[in-house]
C-alpha positions in Angstrom: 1.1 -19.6 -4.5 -2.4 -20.6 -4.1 -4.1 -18.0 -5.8 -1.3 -18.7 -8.7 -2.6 -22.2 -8.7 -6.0 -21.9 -8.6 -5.8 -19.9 -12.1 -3.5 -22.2 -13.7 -5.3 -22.5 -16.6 -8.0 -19.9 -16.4 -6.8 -17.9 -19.5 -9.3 -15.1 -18.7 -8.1 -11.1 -19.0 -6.5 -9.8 -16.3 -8.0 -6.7 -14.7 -5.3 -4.3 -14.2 -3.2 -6.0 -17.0 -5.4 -6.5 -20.2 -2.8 -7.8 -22.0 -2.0 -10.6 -19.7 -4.4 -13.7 -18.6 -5.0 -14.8 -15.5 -3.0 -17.7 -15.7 0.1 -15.9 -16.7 -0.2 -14.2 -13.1 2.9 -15.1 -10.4 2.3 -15.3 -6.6 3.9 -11.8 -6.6 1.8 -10.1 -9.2 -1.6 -11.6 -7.0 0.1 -10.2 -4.2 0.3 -7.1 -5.9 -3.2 -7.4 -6.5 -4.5 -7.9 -3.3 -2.7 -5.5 -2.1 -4.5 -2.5 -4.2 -8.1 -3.6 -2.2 -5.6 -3.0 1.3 -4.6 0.1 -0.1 -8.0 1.6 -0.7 -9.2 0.9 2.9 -5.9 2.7 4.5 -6.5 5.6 1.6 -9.6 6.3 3.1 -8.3 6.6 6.6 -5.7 8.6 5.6 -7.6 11.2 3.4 -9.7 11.8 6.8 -6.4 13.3 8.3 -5.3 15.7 5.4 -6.5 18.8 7.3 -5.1 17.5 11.0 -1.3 17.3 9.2 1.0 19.0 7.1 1.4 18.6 3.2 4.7 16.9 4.4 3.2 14.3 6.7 0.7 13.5 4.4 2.3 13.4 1.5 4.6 10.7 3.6 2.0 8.6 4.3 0.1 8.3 1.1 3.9 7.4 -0.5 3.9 4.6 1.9 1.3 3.5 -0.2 2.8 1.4 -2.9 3.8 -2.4 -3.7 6.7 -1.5 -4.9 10.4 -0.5 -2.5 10.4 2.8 -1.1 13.6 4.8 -1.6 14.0 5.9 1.4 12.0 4.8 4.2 13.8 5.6 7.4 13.2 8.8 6.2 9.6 9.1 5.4 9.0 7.0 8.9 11.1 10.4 11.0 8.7 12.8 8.9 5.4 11.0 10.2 6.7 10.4 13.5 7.3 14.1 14.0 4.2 14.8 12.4 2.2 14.4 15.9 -0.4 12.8 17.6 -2.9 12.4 14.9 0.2 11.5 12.6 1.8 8.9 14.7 -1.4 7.1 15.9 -2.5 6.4 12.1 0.8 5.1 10.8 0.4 2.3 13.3 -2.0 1.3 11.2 0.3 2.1 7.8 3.2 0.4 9.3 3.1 -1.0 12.7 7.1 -0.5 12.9 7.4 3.1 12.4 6.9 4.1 16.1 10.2 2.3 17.7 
């Protein structure tokens, strides 16, 4: 709600949107947005694993990756945990509920 607010009436482009203005922006789209810069840090983290996993583990990890609802999580969360040590010591930091 506050980043909402604070560009109530700021009826500059959006960045990922150039067809919307900033003011047209709801709580969950700057959400959204913040959550792209979040994403980028854990990418990098992740990309430094690729060759200490499978394709499978690492293609479950990167699809954790997204603001929008996974379709099926439980899942994705058994692939990474069986994925190993490397595997289950980084999704702590993707998801600090995968290991139960």
């Amino acid at each position: 709600m506050y980043c909402a607010s604070l560009c109530n009436g700021n009826h500059n482009q959006d960045g990922y949107e150039p067809c919307r203005q900033l003011s047209d922006l709801g709580p969950y789209d700057h959400l959204a947005r913040f959550y792209c810069f979040c994403v980028t840090h854990v990418k990098r983290n992740i990309f430094g694993l690729k060759t200490y996993v499978s394709t499978e583990v690492y293609a479950a990890m990167l699809s954790l990756l997204s603001s929008e609802e996974h379709p099926n999580l439980d899942h994705t969360f058994t692939i990474i945990r069986a994925g190993g040590q490397k595997a289950t010591s980084m999704s702590i930091i993707i998801h600090p509920f995968i290991i139960y």
